[in-house]
Chimera marker file (.cmm) of the C-alpha trace (Angstrom):
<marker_set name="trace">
<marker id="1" x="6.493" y="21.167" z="15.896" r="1" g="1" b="0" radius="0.5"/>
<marker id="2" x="5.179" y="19.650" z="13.211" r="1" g="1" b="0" radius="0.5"/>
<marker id="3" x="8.627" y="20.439" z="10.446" r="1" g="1" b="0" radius="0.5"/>
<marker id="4" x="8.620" y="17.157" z="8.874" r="1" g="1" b="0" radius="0.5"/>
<marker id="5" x="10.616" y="15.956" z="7.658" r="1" g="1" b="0" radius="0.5"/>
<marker id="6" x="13.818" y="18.126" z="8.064" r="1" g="1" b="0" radius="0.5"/>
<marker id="7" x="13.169" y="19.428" z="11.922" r="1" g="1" b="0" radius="0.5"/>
<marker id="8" x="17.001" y="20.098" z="12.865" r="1" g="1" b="0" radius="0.5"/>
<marker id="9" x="17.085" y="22.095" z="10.196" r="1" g="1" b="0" radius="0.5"/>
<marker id="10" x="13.858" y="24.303" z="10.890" r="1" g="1" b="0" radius="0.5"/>
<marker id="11" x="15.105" y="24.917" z="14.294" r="1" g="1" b="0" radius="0.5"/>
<marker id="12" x="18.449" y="25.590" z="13.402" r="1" g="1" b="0" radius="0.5"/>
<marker id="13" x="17.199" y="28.372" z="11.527" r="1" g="1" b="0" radius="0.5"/>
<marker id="14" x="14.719" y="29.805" z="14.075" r="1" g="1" b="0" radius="0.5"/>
<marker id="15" x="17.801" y="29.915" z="16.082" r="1" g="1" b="0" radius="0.5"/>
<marker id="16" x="19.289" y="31.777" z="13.559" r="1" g="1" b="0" radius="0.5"/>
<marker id="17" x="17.172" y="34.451" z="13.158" r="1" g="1" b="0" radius="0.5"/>
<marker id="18" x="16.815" y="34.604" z="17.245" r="1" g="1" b="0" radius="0.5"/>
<marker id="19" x="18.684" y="37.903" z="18.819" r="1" g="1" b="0" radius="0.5"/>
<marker id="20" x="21.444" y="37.318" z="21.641" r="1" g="1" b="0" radius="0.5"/>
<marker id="21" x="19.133" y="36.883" z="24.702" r="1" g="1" b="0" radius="0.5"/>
<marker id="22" x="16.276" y="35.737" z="22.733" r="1" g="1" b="0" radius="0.5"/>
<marker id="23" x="14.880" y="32.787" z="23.978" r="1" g="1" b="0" radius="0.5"/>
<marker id="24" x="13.394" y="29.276" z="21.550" r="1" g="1" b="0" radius="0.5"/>
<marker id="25" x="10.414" y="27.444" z="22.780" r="1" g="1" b="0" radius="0.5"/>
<marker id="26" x="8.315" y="24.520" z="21.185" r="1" g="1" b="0" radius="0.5"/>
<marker id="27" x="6.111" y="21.819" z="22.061" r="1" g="1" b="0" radius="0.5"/>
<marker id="28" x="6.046" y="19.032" z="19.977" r="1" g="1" b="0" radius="0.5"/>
<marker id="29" x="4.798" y="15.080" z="20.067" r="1" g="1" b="0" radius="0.5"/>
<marker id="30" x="8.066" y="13.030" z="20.716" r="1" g="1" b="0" radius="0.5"/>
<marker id="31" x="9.034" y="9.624" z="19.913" r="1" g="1" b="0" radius="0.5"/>
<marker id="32" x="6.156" y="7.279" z="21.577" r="1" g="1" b="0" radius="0.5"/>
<marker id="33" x="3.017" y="9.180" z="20.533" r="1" g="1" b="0" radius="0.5"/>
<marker id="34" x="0.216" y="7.400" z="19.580" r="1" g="1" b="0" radius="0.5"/>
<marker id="35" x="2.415" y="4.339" z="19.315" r="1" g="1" b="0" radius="0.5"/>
<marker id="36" x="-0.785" y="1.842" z="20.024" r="1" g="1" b="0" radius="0.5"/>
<marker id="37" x="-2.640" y="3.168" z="16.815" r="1" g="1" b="0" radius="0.5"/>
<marker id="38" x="0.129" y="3.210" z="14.690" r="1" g="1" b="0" radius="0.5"/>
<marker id="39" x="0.455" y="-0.460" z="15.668" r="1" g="1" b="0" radius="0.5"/>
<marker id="40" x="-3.553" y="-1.172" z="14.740" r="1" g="1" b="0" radius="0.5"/>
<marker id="41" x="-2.820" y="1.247" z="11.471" r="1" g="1" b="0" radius="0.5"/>
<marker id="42" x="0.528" y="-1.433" z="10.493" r="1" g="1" b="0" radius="0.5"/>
<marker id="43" x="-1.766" y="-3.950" z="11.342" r="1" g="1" b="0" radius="0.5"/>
<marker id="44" x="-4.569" y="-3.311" z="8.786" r="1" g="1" b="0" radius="0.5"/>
<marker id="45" x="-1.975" y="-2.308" z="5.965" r="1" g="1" b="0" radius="0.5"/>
<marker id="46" x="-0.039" y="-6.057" z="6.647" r="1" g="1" b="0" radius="0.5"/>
<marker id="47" x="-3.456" y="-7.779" z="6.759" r="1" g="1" b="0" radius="0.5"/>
<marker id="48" x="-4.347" y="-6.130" z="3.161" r="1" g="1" b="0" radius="0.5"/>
<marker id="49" x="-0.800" y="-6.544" z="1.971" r="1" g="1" b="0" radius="0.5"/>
<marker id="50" x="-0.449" y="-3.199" z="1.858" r="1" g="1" b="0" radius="0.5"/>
<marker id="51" x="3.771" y="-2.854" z="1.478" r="1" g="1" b="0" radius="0.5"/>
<marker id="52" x="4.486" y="0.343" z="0.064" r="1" g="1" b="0" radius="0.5"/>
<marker id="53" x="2.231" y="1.717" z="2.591" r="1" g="1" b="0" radius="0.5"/>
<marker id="54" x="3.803" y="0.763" z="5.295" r="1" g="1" b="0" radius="0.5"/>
<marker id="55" x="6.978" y="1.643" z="4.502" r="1" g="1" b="0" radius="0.5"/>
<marker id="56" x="5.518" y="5.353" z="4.429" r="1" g="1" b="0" radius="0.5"/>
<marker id="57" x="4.612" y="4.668" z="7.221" r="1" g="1" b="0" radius="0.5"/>
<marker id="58" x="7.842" y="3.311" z="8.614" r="1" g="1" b="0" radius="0.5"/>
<marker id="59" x="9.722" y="5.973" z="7.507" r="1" g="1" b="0" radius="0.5"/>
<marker id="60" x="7.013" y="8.706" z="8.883" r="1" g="1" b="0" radius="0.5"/>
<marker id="61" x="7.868" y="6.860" z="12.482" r="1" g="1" b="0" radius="0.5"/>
<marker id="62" x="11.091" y="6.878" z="12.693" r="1" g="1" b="0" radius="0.5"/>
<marker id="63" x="11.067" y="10.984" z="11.705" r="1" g="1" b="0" radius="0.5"/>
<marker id="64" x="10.084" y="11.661" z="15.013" r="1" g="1" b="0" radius="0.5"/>
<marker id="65" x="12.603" y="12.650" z="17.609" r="1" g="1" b="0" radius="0.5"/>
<marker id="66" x="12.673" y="11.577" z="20.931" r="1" g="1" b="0" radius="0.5"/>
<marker id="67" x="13.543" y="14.017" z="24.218" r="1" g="1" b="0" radius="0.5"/>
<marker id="68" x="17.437" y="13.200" z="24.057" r="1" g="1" b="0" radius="0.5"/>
<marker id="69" x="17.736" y="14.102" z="20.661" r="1" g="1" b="0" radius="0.5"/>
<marker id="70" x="16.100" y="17.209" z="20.772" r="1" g="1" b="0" radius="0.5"/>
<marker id="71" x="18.518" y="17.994" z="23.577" r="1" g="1" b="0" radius="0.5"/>
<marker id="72" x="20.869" y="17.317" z="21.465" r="1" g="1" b="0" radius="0.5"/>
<marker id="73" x="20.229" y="19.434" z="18.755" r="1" g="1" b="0" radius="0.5"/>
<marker id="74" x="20.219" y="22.298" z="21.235" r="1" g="1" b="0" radius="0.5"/>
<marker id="75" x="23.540" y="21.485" z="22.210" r="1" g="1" b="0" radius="0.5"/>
<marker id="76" x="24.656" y="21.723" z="19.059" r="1" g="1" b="0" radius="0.5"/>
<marker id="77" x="23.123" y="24.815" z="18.401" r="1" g="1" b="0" radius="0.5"/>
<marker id="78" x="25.189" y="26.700" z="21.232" r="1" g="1" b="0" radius="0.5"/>
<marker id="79" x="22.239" y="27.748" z="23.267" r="1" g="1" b="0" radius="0.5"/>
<marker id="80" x="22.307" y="27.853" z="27.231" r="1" g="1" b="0" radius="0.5"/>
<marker id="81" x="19.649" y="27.249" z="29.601" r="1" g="1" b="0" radius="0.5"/>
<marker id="82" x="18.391" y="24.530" z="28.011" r="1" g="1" b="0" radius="0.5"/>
<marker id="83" x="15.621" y="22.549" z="29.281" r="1" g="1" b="0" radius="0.5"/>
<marker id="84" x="13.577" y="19.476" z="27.451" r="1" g="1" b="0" radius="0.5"/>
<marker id="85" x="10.464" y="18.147" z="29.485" r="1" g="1" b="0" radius="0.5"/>
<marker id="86" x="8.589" y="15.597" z="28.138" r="1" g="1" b="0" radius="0.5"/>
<marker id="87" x="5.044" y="14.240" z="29.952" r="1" g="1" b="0" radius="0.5"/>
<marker id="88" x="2.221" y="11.977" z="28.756" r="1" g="1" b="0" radius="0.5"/>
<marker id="89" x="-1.179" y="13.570" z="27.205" r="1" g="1" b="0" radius="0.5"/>
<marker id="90" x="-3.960" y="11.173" z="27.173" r="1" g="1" b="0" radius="0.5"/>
<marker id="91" x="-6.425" y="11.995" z="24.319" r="1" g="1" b="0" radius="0.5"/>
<marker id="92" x="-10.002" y="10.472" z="24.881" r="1" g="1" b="0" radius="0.5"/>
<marker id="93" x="-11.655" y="9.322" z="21.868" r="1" g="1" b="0" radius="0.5"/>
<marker id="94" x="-15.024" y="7.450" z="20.451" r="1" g="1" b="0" radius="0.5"/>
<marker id="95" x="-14.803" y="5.278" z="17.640" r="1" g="1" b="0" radius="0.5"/>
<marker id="96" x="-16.081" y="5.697" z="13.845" r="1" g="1" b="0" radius="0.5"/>
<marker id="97" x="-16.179" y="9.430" z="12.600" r="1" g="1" b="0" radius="0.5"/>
<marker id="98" x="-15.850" y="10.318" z="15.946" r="1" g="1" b="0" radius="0.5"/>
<marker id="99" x="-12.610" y="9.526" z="15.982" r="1" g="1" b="0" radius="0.5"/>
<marker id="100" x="-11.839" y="10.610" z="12.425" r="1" g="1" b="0" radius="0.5"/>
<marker id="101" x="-13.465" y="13.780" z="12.810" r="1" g="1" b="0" radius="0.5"/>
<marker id="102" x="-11.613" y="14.278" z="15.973" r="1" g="1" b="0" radius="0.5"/>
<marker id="103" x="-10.373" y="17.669" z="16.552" r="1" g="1" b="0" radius="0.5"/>
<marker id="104" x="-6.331" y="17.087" z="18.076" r="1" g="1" b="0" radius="0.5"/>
<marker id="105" x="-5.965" y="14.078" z="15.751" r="1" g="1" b="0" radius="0.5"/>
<marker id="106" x="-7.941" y="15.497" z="12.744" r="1" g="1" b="0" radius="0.5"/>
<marker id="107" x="-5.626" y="18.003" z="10.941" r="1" g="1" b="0" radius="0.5"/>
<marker id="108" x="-2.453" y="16.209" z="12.341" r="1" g="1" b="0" radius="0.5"/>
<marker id="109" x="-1.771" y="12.605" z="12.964" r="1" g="1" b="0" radius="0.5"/>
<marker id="110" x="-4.853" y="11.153" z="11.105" r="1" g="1" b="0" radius="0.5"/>
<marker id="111" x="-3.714" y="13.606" z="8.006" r="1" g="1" b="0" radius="0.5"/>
<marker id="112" x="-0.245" y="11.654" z="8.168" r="1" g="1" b="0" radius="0.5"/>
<marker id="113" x="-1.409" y="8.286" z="8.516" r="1" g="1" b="0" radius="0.5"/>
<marker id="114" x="-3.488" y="9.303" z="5.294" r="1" g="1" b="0" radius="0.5"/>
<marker id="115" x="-0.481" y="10.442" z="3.842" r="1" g="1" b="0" radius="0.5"/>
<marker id="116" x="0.928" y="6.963" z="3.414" r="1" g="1" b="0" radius="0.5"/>
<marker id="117" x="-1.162" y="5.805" z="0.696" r="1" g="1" b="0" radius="0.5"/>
<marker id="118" x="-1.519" y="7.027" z="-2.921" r="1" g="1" b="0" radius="0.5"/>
<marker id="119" x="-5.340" y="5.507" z="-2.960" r="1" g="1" b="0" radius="0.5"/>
<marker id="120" x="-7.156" y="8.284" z="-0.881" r="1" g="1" b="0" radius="0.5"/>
<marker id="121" x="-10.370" y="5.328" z="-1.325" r="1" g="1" b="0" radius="0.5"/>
<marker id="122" x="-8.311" y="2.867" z="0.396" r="1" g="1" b="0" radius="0.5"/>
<marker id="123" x="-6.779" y="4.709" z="2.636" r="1" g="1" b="0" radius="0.5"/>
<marker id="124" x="-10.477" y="5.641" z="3.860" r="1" g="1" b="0" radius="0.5"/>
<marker id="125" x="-11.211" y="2.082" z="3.699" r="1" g="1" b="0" radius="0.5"/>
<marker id="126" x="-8.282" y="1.436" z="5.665" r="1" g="1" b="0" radius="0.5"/>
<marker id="127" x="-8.665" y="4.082" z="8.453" r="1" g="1" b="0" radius="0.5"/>
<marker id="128" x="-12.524" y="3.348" z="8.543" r="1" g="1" b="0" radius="0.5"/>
<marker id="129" x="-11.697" y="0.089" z="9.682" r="1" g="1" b="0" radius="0.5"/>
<marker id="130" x="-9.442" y="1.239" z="12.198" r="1" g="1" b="0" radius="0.5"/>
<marker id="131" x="-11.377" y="3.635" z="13.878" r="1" g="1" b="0" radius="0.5"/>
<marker id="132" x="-14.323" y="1.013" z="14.199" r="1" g="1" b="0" radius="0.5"/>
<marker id="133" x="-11.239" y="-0.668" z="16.559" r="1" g="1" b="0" radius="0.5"/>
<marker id="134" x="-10.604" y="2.399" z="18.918" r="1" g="1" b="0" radius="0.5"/>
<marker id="135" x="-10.534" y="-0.458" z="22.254" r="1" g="1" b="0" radius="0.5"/>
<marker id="136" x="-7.623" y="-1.784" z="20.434" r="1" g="1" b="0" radius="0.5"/>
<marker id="137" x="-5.525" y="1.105" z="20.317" r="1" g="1" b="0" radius="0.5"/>
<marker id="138" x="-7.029" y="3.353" z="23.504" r="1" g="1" b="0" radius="0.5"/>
<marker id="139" x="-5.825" y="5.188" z="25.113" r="1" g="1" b="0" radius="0.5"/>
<marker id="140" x="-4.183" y="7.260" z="22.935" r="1" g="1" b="0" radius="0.5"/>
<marker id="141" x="-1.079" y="8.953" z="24.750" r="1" g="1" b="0" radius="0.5"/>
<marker id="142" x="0.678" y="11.738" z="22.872" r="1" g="1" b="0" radius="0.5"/>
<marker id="143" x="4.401" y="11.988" z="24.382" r="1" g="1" b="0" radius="0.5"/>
<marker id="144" x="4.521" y="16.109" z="24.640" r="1" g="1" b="0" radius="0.5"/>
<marker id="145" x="7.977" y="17.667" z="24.641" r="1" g="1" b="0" radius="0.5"/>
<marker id="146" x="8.695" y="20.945" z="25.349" r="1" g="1" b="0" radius="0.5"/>
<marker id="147" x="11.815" y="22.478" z="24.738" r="1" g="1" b="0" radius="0.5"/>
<marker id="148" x="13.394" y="25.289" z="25.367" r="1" g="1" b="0" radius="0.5"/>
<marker id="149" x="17.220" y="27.230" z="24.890" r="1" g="1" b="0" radius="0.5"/>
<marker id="150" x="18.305" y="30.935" z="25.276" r="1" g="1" b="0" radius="0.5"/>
<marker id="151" x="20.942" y="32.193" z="22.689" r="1" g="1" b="0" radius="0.5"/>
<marker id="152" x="23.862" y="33.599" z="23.976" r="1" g="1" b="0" radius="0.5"/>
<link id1="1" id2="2" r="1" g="1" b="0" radius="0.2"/>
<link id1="2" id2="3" r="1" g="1" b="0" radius="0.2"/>
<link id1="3" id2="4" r="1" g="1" b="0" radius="0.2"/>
<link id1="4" id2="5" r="1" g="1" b="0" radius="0.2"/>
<link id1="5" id2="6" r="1" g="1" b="0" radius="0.2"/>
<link id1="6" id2="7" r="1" g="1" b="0" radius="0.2"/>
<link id1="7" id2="8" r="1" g="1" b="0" radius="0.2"/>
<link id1="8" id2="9" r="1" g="1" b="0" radius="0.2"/>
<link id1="9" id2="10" r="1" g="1" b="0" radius="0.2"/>
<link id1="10" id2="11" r="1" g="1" b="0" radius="0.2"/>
<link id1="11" id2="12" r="1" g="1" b="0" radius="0.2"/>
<link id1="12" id2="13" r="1" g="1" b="0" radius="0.2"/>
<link id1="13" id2="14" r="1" g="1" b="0" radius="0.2"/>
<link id1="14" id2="15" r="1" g="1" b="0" radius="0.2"/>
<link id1="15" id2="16" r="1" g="1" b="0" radius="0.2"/>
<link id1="16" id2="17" r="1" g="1" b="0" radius="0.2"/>
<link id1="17" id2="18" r="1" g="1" b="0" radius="0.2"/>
<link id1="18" id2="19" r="1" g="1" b="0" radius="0.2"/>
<link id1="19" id2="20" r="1" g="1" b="0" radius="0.2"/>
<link id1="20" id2="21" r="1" g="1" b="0" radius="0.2"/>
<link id1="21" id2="22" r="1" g="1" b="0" radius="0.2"/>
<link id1="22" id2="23" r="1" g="1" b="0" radius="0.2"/>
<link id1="23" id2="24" r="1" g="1" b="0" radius="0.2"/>
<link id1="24" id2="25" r="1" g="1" b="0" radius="0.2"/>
<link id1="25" id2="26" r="1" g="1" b="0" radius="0.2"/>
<link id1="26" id2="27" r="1" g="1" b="0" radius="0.2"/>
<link id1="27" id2="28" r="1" g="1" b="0" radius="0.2"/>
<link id1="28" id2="29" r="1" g="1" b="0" radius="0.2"/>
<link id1="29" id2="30" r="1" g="1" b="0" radius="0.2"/>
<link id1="30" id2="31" r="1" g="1" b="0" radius="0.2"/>
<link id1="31" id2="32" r="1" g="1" b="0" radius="0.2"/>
<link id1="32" id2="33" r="1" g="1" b="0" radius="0.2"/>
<link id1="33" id2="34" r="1" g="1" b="0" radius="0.2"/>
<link id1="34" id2="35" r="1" g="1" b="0" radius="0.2"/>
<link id1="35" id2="36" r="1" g="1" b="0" radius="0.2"/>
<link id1="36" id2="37" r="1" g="1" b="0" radius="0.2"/>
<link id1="37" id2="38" r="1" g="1" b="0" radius="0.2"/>
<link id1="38" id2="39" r="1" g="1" b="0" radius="0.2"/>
<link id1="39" id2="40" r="1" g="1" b="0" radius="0.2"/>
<link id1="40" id2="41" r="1" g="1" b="0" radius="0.2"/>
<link id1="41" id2="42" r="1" g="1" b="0" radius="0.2"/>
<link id1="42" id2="43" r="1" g="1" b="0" radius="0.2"/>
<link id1="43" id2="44" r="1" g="1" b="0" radius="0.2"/>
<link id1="44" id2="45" r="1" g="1" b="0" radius="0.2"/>
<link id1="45" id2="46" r="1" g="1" b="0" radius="0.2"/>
<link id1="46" id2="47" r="1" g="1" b="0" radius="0.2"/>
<link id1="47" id2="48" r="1" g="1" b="0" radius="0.2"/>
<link id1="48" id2="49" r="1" g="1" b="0" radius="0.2"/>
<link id1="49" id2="50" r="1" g="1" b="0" radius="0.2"/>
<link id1="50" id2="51" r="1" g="1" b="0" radius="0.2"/>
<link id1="51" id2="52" r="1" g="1" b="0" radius="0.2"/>
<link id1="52" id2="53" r="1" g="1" b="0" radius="0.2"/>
<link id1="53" id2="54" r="1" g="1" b="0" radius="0.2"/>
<link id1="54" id2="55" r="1" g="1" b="0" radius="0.2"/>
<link id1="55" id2="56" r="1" g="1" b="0" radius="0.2"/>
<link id1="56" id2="57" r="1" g="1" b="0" radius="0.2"/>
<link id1="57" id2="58" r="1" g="1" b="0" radius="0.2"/>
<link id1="58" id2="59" r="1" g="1" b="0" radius="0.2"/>
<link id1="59" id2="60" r="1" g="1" b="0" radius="0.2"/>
<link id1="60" id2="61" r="1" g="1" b="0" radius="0.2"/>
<link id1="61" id2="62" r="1" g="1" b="0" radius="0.2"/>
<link id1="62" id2="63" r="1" g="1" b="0" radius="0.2"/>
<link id1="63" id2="64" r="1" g="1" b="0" radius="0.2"/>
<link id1="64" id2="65" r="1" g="1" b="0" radius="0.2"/>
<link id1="65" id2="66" r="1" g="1" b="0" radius="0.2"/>
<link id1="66" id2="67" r="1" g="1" b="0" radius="0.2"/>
<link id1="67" id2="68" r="1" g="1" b="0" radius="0.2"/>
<link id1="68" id2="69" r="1" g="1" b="0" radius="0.2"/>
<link id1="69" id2="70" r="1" g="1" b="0" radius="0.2"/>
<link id1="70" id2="71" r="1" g="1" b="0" radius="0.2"/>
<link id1="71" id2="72" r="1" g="1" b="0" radius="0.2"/>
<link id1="72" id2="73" r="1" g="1" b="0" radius="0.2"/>
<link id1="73" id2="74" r="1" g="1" b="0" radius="0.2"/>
<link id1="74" id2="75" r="1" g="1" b="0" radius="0.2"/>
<link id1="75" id2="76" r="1" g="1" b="0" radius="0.2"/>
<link id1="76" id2="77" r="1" g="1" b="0" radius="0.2"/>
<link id1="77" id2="78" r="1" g="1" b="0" radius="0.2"/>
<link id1="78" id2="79" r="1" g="1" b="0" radius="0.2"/>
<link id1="79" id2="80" r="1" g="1" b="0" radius="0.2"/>
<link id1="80" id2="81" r="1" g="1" b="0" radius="0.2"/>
<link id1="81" id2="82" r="1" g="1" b="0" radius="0.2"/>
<link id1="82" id2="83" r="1" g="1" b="0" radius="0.2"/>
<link id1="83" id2="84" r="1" g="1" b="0" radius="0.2"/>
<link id1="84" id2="85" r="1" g="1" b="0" radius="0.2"/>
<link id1="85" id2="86" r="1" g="1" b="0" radius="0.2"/>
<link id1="86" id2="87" r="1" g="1" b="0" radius="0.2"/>
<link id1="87" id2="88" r="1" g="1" b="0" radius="0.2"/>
<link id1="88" id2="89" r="1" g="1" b="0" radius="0.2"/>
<link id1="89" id2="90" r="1" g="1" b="0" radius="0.2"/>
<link id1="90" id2="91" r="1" g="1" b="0" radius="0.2"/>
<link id1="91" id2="92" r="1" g="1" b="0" radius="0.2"/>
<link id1="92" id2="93" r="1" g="1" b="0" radius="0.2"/>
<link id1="93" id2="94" r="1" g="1" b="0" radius="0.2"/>
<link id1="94" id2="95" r="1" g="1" b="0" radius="0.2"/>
<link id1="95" id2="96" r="1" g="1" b="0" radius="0.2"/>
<link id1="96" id2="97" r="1" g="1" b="0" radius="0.2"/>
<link id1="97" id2="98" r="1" g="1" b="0" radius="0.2"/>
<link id1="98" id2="99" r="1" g="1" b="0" radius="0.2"/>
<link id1="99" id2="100" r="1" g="1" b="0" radius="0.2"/>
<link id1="100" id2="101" r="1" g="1" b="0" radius="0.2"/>
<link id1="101" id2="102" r="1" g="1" b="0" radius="0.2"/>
<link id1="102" id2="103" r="1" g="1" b="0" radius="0.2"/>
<link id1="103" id2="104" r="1" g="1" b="0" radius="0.2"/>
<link id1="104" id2="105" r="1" g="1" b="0" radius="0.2"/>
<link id1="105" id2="106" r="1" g="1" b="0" radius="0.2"/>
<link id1="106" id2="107" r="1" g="1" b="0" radius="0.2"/>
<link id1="107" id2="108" r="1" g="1" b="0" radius="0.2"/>
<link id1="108" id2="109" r="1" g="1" b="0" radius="0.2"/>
<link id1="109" id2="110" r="1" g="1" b="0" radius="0.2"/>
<link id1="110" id2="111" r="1" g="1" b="0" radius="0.2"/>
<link id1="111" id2="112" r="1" g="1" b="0" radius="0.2"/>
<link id1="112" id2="113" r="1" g="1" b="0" radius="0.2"/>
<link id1="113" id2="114" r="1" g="1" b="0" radius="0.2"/>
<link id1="114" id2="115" r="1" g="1" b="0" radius="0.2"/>
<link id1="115" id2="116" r="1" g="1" b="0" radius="0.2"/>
<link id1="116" id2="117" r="1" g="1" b="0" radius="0.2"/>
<link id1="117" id2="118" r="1" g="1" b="0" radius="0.2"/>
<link id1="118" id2="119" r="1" g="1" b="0" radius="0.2"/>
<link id1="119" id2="120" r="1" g="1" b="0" radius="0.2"/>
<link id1="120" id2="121" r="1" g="1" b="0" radius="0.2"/>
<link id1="121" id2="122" r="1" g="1" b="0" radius="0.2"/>
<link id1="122" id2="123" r="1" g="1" b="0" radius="0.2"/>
<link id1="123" id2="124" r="1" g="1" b="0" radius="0.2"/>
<link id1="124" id2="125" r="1" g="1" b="0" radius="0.2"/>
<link id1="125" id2="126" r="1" g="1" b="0" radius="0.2"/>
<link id1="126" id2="127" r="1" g="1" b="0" radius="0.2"/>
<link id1="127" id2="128" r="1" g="1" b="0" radius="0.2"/>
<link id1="128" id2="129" r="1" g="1" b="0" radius="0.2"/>
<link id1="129" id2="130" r="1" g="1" b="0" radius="0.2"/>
<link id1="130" id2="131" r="1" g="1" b="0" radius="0.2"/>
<link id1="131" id2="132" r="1" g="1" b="0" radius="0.2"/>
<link id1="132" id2="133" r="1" g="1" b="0" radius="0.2"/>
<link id1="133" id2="134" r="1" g="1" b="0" radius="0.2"/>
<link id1="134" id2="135" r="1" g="1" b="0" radius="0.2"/>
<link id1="135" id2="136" r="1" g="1" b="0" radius="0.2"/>
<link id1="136" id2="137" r="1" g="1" b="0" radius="0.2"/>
<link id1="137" id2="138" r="1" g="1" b="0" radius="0.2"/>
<link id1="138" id2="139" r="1" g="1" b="0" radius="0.2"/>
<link id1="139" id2="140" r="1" g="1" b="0" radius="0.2"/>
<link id1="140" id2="141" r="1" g="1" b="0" radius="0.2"/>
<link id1="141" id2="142" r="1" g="1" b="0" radius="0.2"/>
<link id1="142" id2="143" r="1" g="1" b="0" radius="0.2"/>
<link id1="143" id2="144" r="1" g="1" b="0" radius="0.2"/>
<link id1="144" id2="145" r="1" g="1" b="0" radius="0.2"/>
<link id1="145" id2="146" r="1" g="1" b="0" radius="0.2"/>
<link id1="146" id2="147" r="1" g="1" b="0" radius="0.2"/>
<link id1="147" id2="148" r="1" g="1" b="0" radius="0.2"/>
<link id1="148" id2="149" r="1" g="1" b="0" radius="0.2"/>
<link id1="149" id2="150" r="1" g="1" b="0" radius="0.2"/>
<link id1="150" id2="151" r="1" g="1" b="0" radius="0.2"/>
<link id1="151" id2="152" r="1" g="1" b="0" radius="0.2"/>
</marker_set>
């Protein structure tokens, strides 16, 4: 579930368009993924001064929801049978382009942490020197959510 930055309102309109009876159901990484290499990526922007940068970053972090407010949102939305299930995902890793190139962060999270800068060069330079730091940051553990409502 990957609706940034406006989620609520995505899934308020899947529910919308769901029939009485029809059922919602979506996985997504919840509050507390990958929270050690966001740390190592705030890190390397402070050390370079890097302000505007992390205050993309910032504000990508605190987009995500946790577990309790995507219950929540269900609530709201009038569906029954809800259930929210959240469990850890550890996601093994090398360092270097192995880890750049890899193929759950690749695409995804490493896209969003690239997202933060204007400089695609620095950002490179930036996530380069990261991922030659994986022992810092490992192991990576994605917080998966699952969620799921049926509309009355």
């Amino acid at each position: 579930m990957f609706f940034r930055p406006n989620r609520f309102e995505v899934v308020q309109g899947l529910v919308a368009h769901l029939k009485p009876g029809g059922q919602l159901v979506l996985t997504f990484p919840s509050l507390g993924t990958f929270d050690s290499l966001w740390r190592r990526i705030d890190q390397e922007m402070a050390v370079r001064g890097l302000l505007a940068e992390r205050r993309r970053l910032e504000v990508y972090l605190a987009e995500r929801p946790s577990a309790a407010e995507v219950r929540g949102w269900l609530v709201r939305l009038d569906l029954a049978g809800i259930v929210v299930a959240e469990y850890p995902l550890e996601v093994g890793t090398g360092a270097g382009q192995a880890f750049l190139h890899h193929p759950l962060l690749r695409g995804g999270f490493l896209d969003d942490a690239f997202e933060c800068f204007e400089d695609q060069r620095l950002a490179n330079e930036v996530m380069t020197r990261v991922s030659e730091d994986v022992e810092r940051f490992t192991p990576l553990i994605a917080q998966r959510c699952v969620l799921s409502g049926w509309k009355l």
